[in-house]
N, C-alpha and C positions, 0 to 999 in steps of 0.2 A: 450227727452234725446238724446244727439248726441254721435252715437256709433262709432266706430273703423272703419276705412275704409276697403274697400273689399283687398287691397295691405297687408294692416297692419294683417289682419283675415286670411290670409293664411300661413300654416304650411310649413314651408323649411321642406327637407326631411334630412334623413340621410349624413353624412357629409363623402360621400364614398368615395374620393376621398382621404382625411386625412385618412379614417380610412385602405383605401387601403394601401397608402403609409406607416403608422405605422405596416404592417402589415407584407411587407416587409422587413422591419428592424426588427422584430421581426423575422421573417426566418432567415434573415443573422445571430441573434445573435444564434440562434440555431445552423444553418450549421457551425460557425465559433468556437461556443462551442464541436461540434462531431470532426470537422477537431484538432483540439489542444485535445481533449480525446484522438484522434485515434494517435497522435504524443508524446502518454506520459505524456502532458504536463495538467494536470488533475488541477492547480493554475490557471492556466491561462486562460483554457477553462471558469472555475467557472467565471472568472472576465467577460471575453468576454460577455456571456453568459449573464449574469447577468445586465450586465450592458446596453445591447441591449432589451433585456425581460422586463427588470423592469422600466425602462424607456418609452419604448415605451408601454408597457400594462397599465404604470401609464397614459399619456396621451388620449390613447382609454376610461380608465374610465371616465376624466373628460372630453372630446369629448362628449361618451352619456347621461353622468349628465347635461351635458349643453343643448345638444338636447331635452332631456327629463322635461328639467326646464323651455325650449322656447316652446314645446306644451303644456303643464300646462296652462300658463302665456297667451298664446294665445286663450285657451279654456276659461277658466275664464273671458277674457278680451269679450267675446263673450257673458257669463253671466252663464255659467256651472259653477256651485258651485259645488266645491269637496265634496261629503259626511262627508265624516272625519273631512272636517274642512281644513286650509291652516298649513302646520305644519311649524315649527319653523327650520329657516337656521343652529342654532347652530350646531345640531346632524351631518349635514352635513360637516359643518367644520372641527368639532372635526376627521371623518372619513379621510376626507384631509389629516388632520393633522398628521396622523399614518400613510398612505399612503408616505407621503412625507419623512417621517422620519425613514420607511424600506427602502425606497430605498438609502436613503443616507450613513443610516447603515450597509446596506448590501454591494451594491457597496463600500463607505469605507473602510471596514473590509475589502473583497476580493485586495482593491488595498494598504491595510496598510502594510499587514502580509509579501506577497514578495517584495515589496518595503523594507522595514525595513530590513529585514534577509539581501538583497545583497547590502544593499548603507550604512548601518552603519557600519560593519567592514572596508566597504573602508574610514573612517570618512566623508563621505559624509551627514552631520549634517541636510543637507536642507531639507532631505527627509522628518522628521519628521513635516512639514508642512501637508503631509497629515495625521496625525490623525484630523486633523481638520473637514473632513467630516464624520467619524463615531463619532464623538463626537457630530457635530449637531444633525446629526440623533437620535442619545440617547438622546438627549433634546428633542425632537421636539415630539419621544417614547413617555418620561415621560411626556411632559405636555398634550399630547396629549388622553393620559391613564388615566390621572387624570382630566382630562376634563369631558371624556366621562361617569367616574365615578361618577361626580357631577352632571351632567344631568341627570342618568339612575336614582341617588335619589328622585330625583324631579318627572320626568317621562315627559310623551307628554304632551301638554300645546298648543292644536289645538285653531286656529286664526277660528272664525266665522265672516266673515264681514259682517256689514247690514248700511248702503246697499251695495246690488252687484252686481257688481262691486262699488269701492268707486269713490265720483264723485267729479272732482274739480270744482269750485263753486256751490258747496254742503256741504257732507258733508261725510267724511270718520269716521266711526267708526266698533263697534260690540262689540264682547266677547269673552273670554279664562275662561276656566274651570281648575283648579288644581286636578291632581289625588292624590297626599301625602299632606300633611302638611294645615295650613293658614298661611294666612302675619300677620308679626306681625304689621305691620300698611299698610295702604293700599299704593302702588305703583306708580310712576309718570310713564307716558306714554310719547313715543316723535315720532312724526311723522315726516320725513327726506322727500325734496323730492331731487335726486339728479342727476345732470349731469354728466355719467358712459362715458367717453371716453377718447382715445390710443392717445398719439403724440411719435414720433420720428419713428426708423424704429431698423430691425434685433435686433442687443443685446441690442440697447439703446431704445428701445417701452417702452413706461410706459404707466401703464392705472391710470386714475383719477379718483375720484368721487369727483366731486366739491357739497359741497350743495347749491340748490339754493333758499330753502326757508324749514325752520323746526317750529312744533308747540307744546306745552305742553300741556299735560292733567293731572290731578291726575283719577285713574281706581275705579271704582265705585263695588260697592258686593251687587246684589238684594237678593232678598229673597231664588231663587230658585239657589245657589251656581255658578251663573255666574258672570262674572266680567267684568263689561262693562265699554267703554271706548267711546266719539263721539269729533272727533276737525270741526272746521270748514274748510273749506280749499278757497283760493281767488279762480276767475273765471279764470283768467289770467295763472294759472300754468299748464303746459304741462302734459298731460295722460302717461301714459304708456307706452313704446316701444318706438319708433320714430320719429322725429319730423324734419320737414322741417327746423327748425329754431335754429339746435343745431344738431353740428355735431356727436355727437353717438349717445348715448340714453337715456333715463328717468325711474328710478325706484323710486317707492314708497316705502320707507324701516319704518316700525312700529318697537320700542324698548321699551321694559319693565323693570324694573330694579329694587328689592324692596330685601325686608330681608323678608324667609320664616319659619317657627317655626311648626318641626317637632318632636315631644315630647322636650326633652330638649335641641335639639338640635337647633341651630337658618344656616340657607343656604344662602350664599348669590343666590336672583334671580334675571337670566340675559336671556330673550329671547328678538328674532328678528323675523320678519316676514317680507315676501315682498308680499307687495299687491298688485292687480291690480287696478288700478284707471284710469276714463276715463272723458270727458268731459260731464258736467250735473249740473243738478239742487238736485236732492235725496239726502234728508235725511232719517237720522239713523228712527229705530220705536220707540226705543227706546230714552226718552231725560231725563237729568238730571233734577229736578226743578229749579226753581231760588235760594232756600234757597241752597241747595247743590252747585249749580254755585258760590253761595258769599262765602260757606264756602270752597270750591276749592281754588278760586282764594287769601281768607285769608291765605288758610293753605301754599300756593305755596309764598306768599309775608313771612310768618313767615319760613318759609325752606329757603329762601332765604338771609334774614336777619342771620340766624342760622351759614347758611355758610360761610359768610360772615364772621362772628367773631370766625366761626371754624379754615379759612384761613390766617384773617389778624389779629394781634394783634390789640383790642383796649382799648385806656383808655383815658377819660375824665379828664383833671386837670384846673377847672376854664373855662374861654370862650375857652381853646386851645382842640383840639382832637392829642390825639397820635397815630401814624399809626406804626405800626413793621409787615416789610414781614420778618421773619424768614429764617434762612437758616435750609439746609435741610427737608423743607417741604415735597418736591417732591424726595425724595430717592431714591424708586425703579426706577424710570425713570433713575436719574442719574449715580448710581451703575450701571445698565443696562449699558449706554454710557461709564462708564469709563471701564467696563470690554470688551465690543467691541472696543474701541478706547485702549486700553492695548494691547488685543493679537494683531491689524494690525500693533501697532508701533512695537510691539517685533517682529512682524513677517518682518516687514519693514526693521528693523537695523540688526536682521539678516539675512537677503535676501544681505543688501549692504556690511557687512563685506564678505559673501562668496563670494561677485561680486568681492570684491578687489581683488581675488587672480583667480577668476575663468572667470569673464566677462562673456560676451554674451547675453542672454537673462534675466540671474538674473539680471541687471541692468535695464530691462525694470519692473520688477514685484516689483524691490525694490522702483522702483517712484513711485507706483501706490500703493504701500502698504501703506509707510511710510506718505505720507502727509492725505491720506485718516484717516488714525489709529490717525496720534497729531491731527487732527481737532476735531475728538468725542472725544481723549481723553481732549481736552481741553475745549469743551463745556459741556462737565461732570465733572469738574473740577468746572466749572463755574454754574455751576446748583445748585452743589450742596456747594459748600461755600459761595454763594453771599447772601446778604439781604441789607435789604433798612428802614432804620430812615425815618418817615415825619413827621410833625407838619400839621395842619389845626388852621388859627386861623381868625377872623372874617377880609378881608382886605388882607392875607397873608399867603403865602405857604413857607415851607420850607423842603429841604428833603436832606439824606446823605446817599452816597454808599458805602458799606463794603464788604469787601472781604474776609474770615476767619476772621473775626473778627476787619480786619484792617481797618480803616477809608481810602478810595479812594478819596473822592473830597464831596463836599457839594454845594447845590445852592439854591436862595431864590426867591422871587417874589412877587409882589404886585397883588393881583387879586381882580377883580372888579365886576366880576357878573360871573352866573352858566353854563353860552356857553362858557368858556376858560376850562370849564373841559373837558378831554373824556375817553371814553372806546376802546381800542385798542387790537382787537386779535392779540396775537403774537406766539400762535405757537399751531397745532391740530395734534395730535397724533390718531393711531388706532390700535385696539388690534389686535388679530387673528381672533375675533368673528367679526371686523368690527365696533364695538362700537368707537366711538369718543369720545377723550376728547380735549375740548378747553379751551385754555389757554388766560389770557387776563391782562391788567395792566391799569390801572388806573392811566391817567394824565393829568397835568398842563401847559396851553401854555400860557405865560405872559411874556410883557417885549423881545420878541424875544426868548426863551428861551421854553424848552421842559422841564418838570419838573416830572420823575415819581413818585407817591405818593402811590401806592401800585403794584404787582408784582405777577404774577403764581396765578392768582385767576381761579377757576376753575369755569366754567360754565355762560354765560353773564349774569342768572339772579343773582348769587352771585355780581359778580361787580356792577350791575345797585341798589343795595341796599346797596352794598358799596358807592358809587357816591352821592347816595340820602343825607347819613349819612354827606357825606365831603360838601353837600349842604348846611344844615343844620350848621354846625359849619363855614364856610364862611358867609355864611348871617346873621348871628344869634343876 
C-alpha cells in the first residue's frame, strides 16, 4: 500500500500569525468600544464594538475549526482511526450557519436602529438599504435553527471506514449506524472525489470544487443494524490532500440521502462525510454478493427510469413518444432567483433615482445593483415559465419552445442513428450542506441544427434512461 509522503504526514502548527492579527482587531474593537462609552456615546460604541469582536472571533472560530479539521485529516491519512467513528460535516455547518447569521443580525440591528432614527426624517430614503443585513441574518437564524433541529432528531450517524484509510484503486467503503428511527427503504450512497481550489485574488477569490470523478452505491443493512456501503474507486485518482498535479487539493466527500421512518413520522436523510483516501490496492472486509450486486444495480436502473418519468412527461401515441418538460418544475430554485433578483433591481432603480438628484457614489452602487438584480431576475423568470414540446418518432425529431404558455419558435430534424443524441449538463447548483444538484438536457444534433428534446432533468442517471427511452422510439 503506498502511504502519504513524509511532506504530506506533517502537521502545520497553529495559524498564529492570523490568529495574532485577528487578535488585534479584536483589542481595537474593545478600546474603541470603551473610548465611545466613555464619550456618552453608548450606540455607537455597541456598533464599533460589535462589529470588530464578532467579526474577528467569528473568523478565529473557523481558523481553529480548520486547523483542527487538517490534523484529523492528517492523522487518519497516517491510519489512526477515530474511535467514534468520522462524524458527519452537516452538524458543523448548521453551527456556521448561526454563527454567520448572529453576526450579521447583530452588527445589522446595531447599524439599522441609528441609521434609521437620523437619515429618515432628513428623507434620506437610501438608508433603509441596510435593513438588508439584519434581515439576512434572521434567515440564515431561522434556517440555521431549523437545520440544527432536524439533525438533533435524527442524531450522530458516525462514518466507520473499512478500509482505513479508503484506497484509490481499491476500494473505499464501510458503515453508519442509525441512533432513531429505520429507512423506509434503503439509501443510495455517492462517493465525490473533488478538486477544492481558489482563483482570483482580495474580494474577487472564489474557491471551487470541481468534481472530478463521482460513484453510486445503493447502502446495504446486515444483520447486526449496520449499514454498509463498498464503491470501487480507479487507480488513477488522486489521494487526499495535495497533489503535484492539481493546483490545490483533493477531498473525498461520501453523501447519503434516503427517507427515515420514525413512528409516524417519515425524515428526510441527508449526511456527508469527508474521508481520507490514499493510494492502494485494499478492499472493504465486508463485500455485497453477486445476487445483492444485480439486485443494486436493478433497483438503481428502476429509480432511474422512475425519475425519469417523475421529471419529463411521457406518452406513447403509435410509433411517436411524446416528451413535455413542464414548466415550473424547479420552483423553489426559481422563486429563490426571482426574489434575489427583485430586491437588487429594487434596490438598483432605487439607488439611481436618488443618484439623479444626489450623484456621487450612488451612481456607482446603482450600476452594480441594478444589472446584477434584471440578470437573476430574469433568469428566474425564465426558469420558471419555460417548457419544452418534443416528439420522437422512428427517422425524426421534433421539438417546440414555450414560454408561459406561449409558443416561441419550433424545429424539426431527420435523425439517423443513436450518436446524434446527447446528454448536456447545463447547470450544478449547491446547497448550504454542499450537496449538489445537476442539471442536465437531453438533445438532438442533425441537419446542422441543435434540437433540445428534454430540459432540467435532474441527476445523469435519470437522463441516461431518458436517452435510452428516446433510443428506443428512434430506432424502433
Amino acid at each position: 500500500m503506498q502511504q502519504p509522503d513524509n511532506n504530506s504526514s506533517k502537521t502545520a502548527g497553529l495559524p498564529w500569525f492570523a490568529l495574532g492579527f485577528l487578535s488585534v482587531f479584536m483589542l481595537a474593537g474593545i478600546g474603541g468600544g470603551i473610548a465611545f462609552f466613555s464619550a456618552g456615546q453608548m450606540g455607537a460604541g455597541l456598533m464599533f464594538s460589535s462589529m470588530f469582536c464578532g467579526i474577528s472571533g467569528l473568523m478565529m472560530y473557523l481558523l481553529l475549526q480548520g486547523h483542527k479539521k487538517s490534523r484529523a485529516e492528517q492523522a487518519m491519512l497516517q491510519g489512526s482511526a477515530p474511535v467514534e467513528g468520522i462524524a458527519s460535516n452537516n452538524k458543523t455547518g448548521y453551527k456556521g450557519m448561526l454563527g454567520i447569521g448572529a453576526v450579521f443580525f447583530v452588527i445589522g440591528a446595531l447599524i439599522s436602529y441609528p441609521a434609521l432614527t437620523e437619515e429618515l426624517p432628513k428623507a434620506n430614503y437610501a438608508v433603509l438599504l441596510v435593513l438588508l443585513f439584519p434581515l439576512v441574518g434572521a434567515l440564515l437564524l431561522w434556517q440555521g435553527r431549523s437545520k440544527l433541529q432536524h439533525w438533533q432528531k435524527i442524531g450522530k450517524t458516525p462514518f466507520f471506514a473499512q478500509p482505513f484509510p479508503g484506497n484509490a484503486g481499491g476500494q473505499v467503503g464501510g458503515y453508519f449506524t442509525l441512533q432513531h428511527g429505520r429507512f423506509a427503504q434503503l439509501p443510495q450512497a455517492e462517493l465525490t472525489c473533488l478538486h477544492v481550489y481558489q482563483s482570483g485574488s482580495g474580494k474577487n477569490r472564489t474557491t471551487h470544487r470541481q468534481p472530478m470523478w463521482h460513484g453510486q452505491s445503493m447502502v446495504s443493512r446486515t444483520v447486526d443494524g449496520k449499514h454498509w456501503l463498498v464503491l470501487d474507486v480507479p487507480a488513477e485518482l488522486p489521494a487526499t490532500g495535495k497533489d503535484p498535479r492539481y493546483k490545490g487539493r483533493i477531498e473525498w466527500q461520501l453523501s447519503c440521502k434516503g427517507t427515515l421512518q420514525q413512528g409516524p413520522e417519515q425524515l428526510e436523510f441527508s449526511r456527508q462525510w469527508t474521508l481520507p483516501v490514499i493510494a492502494g490496492h485494499a478492499r472493504c472486509v465486508w463485500q455485497p454478493s453477486a445476487a445483492e450486486r444485480e439486485l443494486q444495480q436493478q433497483q438503481r436502473q428502476v429509480a432511474a427510469f422512475d425519475a425519469a418519468a417523475s421529471q419529463i412527461q411521457q406518452q406513447v401515441q403509435g410509433n411517436t413518444l411524446y416528451l413535455t418538460s413542464k414548466a415550473g418544475r424547479h420552483r423553489v430554485a426559481a422563486l429563490s432567483m426571482l426574489l434575489f433578483g427583485s430586491i437588487f433591481t429594487a434596490s438598483g432603480l432605487f439607488l439611481t433615482i436618488e443618484a439623479l438628484s444626489q450623484g456621487g457614489m450612488l451612481w456607482l452602487m446603482a450600476l452594480v445593483f441594478t444589472p446584477i438584480g434584471v440578470l437573476i431576475l430574469l433568469f428566474g423568470l425564465f426558469w420558471l415559465g419555460r417548457s419544452l414540446n418534443a416528439s420522437v418518432a422512428p427517422g425524426k425529431v421534433w421539438m417546440q419552445r414555450t414560454m408561459f404558455g406561449i409558443a416561441l419558435y419550433q424545429r424539426q430534424a431527420a435523425l439517423s442513428n443513436a450518436d446524434q443524441l446527447q446528454i448536456k449538463q447545463t447547470m450544478v447548483s449547491t446547497n448550504g450542506e454542499g450537496e449538489r444538484t445537476e442539471y442536465y438536457c437531453l438533445q438532438a444534433k442533425a441537419d446542422g441544427k441543435t434540437l433540445v428534446l428534454a430540459e432540467g432533468i435532474i441527476g445523469r442517471d435519470a437522463a441516461e434512461a431518458l436517452k435510452q427511452q428516446v433510443v428506443e422510439a428512434l430506432l424502433r
